[in-house]
Backbone as JSON Lines, residues from 0, in Angstrom:
{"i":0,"aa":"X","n":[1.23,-0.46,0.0],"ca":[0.0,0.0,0.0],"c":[1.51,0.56,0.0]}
{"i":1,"aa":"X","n":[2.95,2.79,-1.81],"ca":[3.35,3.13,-0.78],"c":[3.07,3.89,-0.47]}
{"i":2,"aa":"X","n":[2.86,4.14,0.27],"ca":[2.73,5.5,0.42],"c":[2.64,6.6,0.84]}
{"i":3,"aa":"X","n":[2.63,10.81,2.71],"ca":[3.36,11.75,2.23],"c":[3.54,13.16,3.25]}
{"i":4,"aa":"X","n":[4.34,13.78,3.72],"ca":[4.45,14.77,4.44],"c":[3.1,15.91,4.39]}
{"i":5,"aa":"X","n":[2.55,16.38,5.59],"ca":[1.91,17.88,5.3],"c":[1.8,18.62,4.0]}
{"i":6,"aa":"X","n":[3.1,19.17,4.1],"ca":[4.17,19.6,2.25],"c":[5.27,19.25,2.41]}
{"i":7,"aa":"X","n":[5.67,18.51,1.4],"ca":[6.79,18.24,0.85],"c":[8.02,19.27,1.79]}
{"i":8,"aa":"X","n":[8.93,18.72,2.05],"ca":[10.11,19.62,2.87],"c":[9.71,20.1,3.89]}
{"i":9,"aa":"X","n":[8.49,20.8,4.11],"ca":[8.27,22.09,5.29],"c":[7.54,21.4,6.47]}
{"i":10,"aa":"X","n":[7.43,19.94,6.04],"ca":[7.02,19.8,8.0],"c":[7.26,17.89,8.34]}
{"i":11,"aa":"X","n":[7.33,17.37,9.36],"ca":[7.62,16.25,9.28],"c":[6.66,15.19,8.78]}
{"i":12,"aa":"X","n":[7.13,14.42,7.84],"ca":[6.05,13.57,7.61],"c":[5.5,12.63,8.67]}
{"i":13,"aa":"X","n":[4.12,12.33,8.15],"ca":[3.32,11.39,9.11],"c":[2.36,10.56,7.78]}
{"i":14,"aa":"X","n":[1.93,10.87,6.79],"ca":[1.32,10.12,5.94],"c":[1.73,8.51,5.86]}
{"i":15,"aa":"X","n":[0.6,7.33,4.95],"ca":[1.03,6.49,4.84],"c":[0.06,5.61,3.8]}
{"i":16,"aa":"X","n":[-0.1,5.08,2.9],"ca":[-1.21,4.45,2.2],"c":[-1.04,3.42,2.3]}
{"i":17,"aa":"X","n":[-2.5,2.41,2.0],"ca":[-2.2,0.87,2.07],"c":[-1.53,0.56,0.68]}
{"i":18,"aa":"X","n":[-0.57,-0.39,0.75],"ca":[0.04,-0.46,-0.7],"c":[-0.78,-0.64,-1.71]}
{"i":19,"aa":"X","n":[-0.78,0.12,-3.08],"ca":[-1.24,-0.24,-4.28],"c":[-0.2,0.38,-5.46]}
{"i":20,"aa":"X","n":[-0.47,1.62,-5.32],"ca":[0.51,2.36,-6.48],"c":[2.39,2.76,-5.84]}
{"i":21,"aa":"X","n":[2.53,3.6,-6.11],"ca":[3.55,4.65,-5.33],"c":[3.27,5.46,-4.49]}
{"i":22,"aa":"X","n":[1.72,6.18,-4.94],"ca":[1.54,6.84,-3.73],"c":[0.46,6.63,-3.38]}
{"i":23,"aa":"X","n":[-1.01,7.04,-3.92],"ca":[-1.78,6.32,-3.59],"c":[-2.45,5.39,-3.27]}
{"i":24,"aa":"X","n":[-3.36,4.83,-2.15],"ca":[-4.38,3.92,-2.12],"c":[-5.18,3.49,-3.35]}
{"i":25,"aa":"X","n":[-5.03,2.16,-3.04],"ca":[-5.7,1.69,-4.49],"c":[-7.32,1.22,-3.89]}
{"i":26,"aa":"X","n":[-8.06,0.62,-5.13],"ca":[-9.31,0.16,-4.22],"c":[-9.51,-1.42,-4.57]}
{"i":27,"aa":"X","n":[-8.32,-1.9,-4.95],"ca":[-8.27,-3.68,-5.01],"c":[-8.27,-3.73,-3.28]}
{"i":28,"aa":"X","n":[-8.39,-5.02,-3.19],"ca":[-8.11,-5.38,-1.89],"c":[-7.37,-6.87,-1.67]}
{"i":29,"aa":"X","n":[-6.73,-6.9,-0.37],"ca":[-5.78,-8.3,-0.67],"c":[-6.29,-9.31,-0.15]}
{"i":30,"aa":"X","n":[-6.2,-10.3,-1.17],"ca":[-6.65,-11.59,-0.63],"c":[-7.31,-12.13,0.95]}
{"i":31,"aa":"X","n":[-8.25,-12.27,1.2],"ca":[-8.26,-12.99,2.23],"c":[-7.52,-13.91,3.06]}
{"i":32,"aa":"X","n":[-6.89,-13.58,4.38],"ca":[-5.9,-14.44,5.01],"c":[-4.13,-14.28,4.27]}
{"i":33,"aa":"X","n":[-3.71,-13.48,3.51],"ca":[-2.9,-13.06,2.95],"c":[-2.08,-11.98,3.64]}
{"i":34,"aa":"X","n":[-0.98,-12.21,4.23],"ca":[-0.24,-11.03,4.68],"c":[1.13,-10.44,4.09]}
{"i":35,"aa":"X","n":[0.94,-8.92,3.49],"ca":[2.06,-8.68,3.26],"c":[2.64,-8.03,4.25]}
{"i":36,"aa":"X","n":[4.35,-8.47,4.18],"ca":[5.08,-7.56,4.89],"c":[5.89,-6.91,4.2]}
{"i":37,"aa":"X","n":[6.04,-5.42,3.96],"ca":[6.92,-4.47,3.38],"c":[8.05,-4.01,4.49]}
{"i":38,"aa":"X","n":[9.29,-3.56,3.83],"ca":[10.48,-2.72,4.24],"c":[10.26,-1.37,2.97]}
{"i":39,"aa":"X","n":[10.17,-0.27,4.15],"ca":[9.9,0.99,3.16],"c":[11.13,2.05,3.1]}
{"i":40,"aa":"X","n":[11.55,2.82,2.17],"ca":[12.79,3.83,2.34],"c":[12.39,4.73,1.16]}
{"i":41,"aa":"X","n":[13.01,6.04,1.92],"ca":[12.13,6.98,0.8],"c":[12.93,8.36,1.2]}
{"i":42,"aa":"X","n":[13.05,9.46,0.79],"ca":[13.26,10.88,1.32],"c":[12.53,11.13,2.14]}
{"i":43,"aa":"X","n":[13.09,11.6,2.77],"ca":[12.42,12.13,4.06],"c":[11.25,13.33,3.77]}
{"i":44,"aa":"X","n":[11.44,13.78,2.76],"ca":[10.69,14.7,2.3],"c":[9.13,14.3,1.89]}
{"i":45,"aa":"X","n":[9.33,12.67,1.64],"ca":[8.17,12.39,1.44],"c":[7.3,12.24,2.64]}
{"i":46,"aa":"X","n":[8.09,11.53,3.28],"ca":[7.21,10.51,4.45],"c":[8.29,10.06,5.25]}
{"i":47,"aa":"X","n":[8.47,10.05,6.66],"ca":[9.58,8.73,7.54],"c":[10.15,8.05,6.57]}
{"i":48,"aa":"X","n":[11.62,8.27,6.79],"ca":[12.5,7.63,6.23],"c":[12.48,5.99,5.85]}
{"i":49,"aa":"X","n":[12.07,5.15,6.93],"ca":[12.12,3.98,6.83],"c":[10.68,3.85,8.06]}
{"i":50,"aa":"X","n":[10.07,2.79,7.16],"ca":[8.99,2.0,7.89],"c":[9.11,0.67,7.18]}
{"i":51,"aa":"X","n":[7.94,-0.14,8.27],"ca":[7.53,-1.33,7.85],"c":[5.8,-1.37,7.91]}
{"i":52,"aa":"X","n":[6.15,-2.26,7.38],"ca":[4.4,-1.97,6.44],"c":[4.05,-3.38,6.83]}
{"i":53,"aa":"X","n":[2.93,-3.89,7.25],"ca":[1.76,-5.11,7.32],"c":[0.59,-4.98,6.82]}
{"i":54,"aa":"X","n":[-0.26,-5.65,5.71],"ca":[-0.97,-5.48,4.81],"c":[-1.74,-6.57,5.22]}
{"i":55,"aa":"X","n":[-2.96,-7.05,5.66],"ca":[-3.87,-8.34,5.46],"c":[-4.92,-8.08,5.24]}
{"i":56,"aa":"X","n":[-5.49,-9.38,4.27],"ca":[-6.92,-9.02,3.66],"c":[-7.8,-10.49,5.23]}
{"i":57,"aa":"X","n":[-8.41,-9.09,5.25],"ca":[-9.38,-9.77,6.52],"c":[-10.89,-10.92,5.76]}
{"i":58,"aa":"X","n":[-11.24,-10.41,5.14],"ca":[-12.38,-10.72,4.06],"c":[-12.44,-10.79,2.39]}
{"i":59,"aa":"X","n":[-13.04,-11.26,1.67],"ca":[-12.81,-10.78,0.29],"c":[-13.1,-9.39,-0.04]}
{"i":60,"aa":"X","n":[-13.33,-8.67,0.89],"ca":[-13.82,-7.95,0.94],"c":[-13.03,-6.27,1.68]}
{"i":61,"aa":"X","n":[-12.56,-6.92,2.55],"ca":[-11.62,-5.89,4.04],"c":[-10.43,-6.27,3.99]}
{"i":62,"aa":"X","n":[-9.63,-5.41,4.22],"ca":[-8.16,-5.29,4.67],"c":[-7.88,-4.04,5.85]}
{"i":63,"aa":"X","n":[-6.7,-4.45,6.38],"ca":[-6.31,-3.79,7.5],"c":[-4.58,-3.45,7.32]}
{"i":64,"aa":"X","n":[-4.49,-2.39,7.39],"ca":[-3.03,-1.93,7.48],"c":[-1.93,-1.3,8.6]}
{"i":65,"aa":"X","n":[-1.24,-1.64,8.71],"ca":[-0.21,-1.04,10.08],"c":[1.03,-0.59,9.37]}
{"i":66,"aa":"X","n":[1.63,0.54,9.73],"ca":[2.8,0.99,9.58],"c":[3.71,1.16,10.71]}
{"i":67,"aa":"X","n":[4.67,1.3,10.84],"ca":[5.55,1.26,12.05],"c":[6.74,1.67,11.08]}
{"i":68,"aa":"X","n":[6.69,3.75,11.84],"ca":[7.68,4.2,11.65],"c":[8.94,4.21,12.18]}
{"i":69,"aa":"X","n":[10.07,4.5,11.84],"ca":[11.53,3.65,12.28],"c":[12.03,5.29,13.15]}
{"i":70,"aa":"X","n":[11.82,7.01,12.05],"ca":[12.59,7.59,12.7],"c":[11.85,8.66,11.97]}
{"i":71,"aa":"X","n":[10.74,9.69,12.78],"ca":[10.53,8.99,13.8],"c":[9.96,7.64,14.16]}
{"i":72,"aa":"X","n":[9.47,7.41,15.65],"ca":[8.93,6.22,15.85],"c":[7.63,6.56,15.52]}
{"i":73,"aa":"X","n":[6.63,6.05,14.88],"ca":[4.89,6.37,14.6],"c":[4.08,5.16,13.97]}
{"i":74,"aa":"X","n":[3.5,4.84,15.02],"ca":[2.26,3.78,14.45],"c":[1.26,4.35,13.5]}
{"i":75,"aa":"X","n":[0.8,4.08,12.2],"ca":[-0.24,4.63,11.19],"c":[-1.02,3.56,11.2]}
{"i":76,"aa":"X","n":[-2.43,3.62,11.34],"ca":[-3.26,2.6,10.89],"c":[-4.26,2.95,9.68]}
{"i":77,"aa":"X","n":[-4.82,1.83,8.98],"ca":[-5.72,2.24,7.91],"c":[-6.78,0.98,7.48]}
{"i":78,"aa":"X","n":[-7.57,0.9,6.94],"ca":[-8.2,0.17,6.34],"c":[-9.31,0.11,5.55]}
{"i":79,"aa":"X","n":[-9.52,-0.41,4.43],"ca":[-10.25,-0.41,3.03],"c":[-11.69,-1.46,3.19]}
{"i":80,"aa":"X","n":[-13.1,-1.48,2.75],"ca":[-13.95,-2.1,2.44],"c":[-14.29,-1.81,1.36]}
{"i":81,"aa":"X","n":[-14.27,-3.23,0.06],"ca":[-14.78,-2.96,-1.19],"c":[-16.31,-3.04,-0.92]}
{"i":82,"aa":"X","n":[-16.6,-2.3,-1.26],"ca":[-18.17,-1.58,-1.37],"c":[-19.32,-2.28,-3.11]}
{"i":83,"aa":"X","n":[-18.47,-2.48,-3.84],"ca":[-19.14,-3.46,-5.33],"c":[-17.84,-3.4,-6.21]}
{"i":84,"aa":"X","n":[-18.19,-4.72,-6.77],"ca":[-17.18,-4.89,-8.23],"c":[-18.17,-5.75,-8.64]}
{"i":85,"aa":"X","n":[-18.11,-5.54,-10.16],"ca":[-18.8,-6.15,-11.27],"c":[-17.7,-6.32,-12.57]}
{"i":86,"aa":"X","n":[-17.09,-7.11,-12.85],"ca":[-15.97,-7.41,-13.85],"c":[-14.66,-6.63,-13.69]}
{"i":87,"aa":"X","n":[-14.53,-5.4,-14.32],"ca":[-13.25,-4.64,-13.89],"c":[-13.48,-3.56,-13.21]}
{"i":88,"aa":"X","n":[-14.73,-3.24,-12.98],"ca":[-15.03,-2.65,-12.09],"c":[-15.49,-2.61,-10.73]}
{"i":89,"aa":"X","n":[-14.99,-1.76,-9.76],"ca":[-14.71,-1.79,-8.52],"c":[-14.85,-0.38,-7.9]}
{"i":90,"aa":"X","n":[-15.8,-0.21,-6.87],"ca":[-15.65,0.72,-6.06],"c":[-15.64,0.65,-4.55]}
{"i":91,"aa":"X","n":[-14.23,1.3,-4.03],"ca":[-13.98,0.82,-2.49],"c":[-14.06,2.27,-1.52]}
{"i":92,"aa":"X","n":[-14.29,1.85,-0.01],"ca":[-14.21,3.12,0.92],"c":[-13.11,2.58,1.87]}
{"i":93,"aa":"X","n":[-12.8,3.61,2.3],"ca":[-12.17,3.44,3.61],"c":[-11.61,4.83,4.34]}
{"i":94,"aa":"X","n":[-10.3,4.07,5.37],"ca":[-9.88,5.69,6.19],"c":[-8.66,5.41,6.18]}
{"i":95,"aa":"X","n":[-7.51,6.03,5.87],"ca":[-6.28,5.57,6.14],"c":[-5.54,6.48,7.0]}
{"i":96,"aa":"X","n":[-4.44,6.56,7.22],"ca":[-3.2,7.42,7.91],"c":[-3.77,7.97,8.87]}
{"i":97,"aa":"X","n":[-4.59,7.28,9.95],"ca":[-4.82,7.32,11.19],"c":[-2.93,7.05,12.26]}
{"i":98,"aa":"X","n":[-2.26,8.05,12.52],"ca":[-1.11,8.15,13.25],"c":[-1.27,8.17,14.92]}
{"i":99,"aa":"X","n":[-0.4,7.65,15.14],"ca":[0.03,7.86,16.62],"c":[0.64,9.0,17.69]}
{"i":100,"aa":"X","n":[0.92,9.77,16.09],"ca":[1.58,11.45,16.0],"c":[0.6,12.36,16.34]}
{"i":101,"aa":"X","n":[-0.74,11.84,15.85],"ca":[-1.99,12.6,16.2],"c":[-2.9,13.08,14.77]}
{"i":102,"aa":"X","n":[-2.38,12.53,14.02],"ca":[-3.06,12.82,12.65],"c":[-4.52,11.42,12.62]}
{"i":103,"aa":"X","n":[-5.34,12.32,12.42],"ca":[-6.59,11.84,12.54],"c":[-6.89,10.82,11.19]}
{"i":104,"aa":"X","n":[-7.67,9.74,11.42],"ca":[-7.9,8.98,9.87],"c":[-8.3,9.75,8.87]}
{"i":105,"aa":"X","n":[-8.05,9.27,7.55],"ca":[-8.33,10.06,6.47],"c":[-9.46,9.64,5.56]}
{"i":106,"aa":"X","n":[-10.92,10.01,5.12],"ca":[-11.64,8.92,4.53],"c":[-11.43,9.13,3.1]}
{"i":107,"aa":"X","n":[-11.48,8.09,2.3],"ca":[-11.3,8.42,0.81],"c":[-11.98,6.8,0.24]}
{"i":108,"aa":"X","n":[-12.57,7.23,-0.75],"ca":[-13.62,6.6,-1.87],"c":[-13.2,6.57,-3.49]}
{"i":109,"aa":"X","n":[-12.63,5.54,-3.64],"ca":[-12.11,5.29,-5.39],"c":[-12.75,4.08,-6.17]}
{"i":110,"aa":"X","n":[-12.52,4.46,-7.51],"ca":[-13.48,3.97,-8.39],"c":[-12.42,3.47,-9.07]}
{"i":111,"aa":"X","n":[-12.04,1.89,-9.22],"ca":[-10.96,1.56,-10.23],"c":[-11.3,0.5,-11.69]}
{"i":112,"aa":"X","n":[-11.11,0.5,-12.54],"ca":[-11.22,-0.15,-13.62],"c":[-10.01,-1.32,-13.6]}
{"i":113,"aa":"X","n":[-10.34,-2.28,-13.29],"ca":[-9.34,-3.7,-13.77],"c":[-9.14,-4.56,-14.32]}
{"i":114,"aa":"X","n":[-8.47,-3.83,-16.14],"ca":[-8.39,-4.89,-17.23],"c":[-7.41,-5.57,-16.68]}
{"i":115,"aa":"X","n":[-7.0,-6.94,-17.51],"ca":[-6.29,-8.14,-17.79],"c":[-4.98,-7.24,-17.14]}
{"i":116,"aa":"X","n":[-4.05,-6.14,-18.2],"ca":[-2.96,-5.81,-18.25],"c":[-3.22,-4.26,-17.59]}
{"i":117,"aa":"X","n":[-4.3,-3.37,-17.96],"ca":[-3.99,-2.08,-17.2],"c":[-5.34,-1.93,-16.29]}
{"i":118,"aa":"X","n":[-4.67,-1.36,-15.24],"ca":[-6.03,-0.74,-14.16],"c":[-5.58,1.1,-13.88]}
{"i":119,"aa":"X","n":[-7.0,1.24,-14.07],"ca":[-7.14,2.95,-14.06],"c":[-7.95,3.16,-12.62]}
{"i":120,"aa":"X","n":[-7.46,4.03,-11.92],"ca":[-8.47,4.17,-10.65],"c":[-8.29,6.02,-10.68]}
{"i":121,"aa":"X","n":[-9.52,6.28,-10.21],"ca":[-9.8,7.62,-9.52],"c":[-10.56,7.89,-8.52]}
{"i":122,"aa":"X","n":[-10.87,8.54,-7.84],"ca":[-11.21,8.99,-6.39],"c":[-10.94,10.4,-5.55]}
{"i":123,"aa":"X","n":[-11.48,10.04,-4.48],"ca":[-11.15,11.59,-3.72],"c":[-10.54,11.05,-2.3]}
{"i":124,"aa":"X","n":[-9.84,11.53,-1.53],"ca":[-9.52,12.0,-0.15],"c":[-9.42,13.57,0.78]}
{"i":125,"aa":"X","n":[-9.83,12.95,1.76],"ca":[-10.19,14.38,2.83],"c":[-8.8,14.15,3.7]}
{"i":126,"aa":"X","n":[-8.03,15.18,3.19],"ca":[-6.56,15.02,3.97],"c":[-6.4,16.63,4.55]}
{"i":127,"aa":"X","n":[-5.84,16.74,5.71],"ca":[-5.67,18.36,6.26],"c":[-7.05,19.15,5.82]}
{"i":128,"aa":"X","n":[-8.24,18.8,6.43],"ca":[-9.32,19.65,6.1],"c":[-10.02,19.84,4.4]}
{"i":129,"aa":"X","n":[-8.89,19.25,3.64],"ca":[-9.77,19.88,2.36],"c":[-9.56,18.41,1.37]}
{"i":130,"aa":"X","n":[-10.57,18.45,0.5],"ca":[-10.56,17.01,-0.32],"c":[-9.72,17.3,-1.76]}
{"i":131,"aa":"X","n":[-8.84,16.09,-1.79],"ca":[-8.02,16.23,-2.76],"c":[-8.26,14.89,-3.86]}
{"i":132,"aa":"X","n":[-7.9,15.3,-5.0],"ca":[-8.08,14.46,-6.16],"c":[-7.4,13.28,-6.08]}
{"i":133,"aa":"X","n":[-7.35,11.84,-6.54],"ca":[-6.19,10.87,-6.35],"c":[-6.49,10.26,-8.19]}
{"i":134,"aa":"X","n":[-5.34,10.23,-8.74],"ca":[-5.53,9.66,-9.89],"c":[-4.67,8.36,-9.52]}
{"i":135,"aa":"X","n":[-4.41,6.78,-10.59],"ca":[-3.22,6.12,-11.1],"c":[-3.81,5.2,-12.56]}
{"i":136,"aa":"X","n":[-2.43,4.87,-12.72],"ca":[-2.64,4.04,-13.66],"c":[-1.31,3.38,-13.96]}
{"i":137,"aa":"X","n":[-1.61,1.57,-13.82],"ca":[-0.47,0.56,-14.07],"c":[-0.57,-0.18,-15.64]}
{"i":138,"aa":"X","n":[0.65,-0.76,-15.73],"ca":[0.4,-1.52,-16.77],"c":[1.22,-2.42,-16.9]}
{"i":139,"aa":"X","n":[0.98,-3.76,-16.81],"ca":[1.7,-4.82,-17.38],"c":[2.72,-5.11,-18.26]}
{"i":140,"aa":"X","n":[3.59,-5.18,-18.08],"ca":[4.3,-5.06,-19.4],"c":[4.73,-6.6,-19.73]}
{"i":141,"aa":"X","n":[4.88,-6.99,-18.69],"ca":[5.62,-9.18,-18.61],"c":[4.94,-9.31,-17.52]}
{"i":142,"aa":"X","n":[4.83,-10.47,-17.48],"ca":[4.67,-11.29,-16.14],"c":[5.23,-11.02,-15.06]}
{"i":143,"aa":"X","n":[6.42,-10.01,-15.18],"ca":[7.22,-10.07,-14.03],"c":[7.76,-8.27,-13.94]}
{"i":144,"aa":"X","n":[7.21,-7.52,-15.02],"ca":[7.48,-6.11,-14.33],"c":[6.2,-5.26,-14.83]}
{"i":145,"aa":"X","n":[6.09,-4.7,-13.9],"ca":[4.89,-3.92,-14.24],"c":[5.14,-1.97,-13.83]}
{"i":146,"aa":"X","n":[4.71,-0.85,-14.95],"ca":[4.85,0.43,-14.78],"c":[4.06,0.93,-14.05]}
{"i":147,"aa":"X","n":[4.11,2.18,-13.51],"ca":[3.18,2.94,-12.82],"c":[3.32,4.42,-12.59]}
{"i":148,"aa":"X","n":[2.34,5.46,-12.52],"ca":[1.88,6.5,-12.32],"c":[0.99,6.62,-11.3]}
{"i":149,"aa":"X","n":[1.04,7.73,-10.91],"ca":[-0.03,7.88,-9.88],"c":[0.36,9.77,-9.51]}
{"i":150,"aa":"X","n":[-0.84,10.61,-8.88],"ca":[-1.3,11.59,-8.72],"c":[-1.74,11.86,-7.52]}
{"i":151,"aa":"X","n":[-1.53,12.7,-6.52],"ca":[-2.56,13.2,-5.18],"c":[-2.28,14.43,-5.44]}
{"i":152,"aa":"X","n":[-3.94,15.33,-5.57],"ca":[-3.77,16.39,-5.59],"c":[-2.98,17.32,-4.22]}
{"i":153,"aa":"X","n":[-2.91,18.76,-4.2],"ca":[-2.87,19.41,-3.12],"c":[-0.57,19.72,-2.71]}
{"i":154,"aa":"X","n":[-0.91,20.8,-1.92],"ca":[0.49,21.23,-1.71],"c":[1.58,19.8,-1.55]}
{"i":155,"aa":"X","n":[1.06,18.68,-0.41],"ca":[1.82,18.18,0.22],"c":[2.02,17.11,-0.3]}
{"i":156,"aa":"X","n":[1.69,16.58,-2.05],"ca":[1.85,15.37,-2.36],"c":[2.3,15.88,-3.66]}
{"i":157,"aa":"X","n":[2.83,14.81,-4.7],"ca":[3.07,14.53,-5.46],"c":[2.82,13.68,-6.79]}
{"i":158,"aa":"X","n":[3.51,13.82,-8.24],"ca":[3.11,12.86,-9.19],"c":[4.59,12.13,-9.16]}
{"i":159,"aa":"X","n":[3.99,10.68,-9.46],"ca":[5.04,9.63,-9.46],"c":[5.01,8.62,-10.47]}
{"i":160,"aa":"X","n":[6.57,8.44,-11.01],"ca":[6.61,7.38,-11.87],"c":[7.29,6.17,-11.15]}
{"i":161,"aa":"X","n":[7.49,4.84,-11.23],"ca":[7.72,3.96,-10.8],"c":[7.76,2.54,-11.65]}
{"i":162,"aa":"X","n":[8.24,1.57,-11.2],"ca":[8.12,0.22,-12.06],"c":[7.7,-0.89,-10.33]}
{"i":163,"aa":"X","n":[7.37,-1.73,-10.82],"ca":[7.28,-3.04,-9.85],"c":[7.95,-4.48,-10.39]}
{"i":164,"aa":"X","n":[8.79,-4.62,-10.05],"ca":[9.86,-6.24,-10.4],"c":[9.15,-7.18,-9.59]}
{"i":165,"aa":"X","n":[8.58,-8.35,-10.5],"ca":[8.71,-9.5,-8.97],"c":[9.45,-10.21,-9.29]}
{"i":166,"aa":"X","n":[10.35,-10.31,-7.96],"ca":[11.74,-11.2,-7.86],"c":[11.52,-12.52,-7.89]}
{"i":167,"aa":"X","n":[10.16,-12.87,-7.29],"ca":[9.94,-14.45,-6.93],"c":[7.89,-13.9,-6.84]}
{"i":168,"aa":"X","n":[7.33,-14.52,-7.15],"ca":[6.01,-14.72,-7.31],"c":[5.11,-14.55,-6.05]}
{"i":169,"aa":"X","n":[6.35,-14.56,-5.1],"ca":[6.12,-13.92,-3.52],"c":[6.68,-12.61,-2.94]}
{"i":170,"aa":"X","n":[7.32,-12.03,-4.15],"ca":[8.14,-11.01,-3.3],"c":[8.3,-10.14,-4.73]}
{"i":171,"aa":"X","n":[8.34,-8.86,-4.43],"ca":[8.51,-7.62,-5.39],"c":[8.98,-6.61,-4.66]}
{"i":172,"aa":"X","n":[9.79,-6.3,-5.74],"ca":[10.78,-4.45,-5.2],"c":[9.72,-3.45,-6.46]}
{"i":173,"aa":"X","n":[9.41,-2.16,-5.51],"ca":[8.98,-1.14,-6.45],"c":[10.2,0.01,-6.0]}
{"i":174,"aa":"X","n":[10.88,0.59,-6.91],"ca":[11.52,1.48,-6.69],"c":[10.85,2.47,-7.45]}
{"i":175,"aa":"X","n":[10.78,3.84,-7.54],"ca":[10.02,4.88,-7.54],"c":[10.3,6.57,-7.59]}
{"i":176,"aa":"X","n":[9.66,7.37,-8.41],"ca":[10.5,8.6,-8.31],"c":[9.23,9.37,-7.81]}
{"i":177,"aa":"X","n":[9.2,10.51,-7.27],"ca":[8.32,11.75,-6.56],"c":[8.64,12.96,-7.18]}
{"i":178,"aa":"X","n":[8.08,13.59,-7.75],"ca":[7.86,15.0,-8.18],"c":[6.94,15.67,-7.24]}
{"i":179,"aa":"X","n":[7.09,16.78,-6.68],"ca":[6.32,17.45,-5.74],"c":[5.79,18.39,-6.51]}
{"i":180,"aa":"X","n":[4.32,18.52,-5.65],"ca":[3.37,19.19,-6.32],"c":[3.56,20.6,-6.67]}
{"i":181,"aa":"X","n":[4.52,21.04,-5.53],"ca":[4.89,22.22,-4.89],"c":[6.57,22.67,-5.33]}
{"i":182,"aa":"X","n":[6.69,23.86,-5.56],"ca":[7.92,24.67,-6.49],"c":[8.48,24.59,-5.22]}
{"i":183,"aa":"X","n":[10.05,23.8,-5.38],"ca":[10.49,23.57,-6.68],"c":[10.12,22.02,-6.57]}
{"i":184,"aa":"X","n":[10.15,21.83,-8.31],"ca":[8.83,20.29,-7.87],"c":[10.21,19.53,-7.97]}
{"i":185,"aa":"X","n":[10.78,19.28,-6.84],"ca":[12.16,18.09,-6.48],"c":[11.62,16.62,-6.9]}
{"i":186,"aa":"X","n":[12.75,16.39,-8.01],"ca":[12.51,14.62,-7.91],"c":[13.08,14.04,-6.13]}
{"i":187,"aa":"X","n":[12.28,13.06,-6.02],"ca":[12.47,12.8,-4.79],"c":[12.99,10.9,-4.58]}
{"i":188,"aa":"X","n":[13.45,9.79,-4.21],"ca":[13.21,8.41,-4.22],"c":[12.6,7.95,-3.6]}
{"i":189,"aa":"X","n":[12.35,6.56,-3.93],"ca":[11.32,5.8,-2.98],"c":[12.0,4.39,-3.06]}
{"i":190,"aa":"X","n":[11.9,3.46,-2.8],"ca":[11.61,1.84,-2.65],"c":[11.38,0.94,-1.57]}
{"i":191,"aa":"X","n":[10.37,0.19,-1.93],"ca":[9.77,-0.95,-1.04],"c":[10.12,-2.39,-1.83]}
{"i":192,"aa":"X","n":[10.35,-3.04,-0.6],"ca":[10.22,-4.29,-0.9],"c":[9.41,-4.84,0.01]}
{"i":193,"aa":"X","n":[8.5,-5.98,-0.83],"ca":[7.14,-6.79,-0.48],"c":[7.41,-7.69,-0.43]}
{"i":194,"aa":"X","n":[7.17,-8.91,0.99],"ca":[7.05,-10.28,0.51],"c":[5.07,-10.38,0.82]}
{"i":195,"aa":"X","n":[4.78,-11.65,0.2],"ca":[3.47,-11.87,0.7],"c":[3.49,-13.97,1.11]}
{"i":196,"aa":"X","n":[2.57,-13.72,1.92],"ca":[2.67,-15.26,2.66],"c":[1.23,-15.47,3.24]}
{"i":197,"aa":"X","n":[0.86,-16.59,2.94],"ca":[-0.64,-17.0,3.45],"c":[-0.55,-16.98,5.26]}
{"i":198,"aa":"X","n":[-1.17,-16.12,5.29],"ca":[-1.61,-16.6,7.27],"c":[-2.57,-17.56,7.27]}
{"i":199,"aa":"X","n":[-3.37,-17.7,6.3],"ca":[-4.66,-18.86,6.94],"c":[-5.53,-19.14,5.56]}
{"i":200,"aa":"X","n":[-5.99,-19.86,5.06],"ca":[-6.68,-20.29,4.0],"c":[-8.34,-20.07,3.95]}
């Protein structure tokens, strides 16, 4: 789920998304009984330098997310309910980047399209008082790497390009670039690495 500071540079980050894109929340949801565990590293400018990320799909339906920031220290919680899908279409709710820092949950509602090879999602989030736009869009390229874009409107986020490698059919590195929304728009880095492992059938 990776995913940003207040604004970019000017205050400490506390943000965090359930993994889907680079930056945004997506509105797939993960498997039932499925847990990922991520190692996260990024500019500080984005978000805490280093976290770890726990991802499980509670239902076909629900997932639940935990972050555990390294420096500072900050627990983020979040979690998604798909609300309908009918073929590639999908629309999910939830609240994410509920912090331990004191940042209140965030609710946001996206609408994603999921062909074979590309998925398009859009939506809104209520982040710092005011609702901001969320675009992405992936695409398949092999079996084993896939591109990505993604969009959050507003001062404190960014547009991002990225790729996803899977190393092993259980495990993927996304490494990732950040453009800030906000002058001067600094490329910024990112990368996570994902394993995923059945907790329960």
């Amino acid at each position: 789920m990776a995913l940003l500071a207040s604004a970019l540079g000017l205050a400490p980050a506390v943000r965090a998304t359930t993994k889907g894109l680079n930056q945004i929340v997506t509105p797939d949801i993960q498997p039932a009984g499925v847990l990922s565990i991520s190692g996260q590293v990024q500019d500080a400018r984005i978000a805490n330098p280093a976290e770890v990320q726990l991802e499980l799909g509670l239902t076909s339906r629900a997932e639940v997310a935990f972050f555990q920031g390294l420096r500072p220290g900050e627990e983020i919680l979040g979690a998604e309910f798909n609300l309908w899908r009918q073929g590639p279409h999908l629309l999910t709710a939830g609240a994410v980047n509920w912090s331990s820092r004191g940042g209140g949950a965030e609710p946001v509602l996206e609408y994603g399209w999921y062909a074979r090879r590309d998925h398009l999602i859009a939506g809104a989030i209520r982040a710092d008082r005011r609702m901001e736009g969320i675009l992405g869009w992936s695409h398949q390229l092999t079996g084993k790497l896939q591109v990505s874009a993604d969009y959050q409107s507003g001062p404190g986020n960014a547009v991002t390009l990225g790729v996803t490698v899977s190393l092993r059919p259980d495990l993927q590195l996304n490494p990732a670039v950040y453009f800030a929304n906000t002058r001067p728009h600094r490329a910024m880095g990112y990368l996570v690495l994902s394993w995923n492992l059945t907790a329960w059938r």
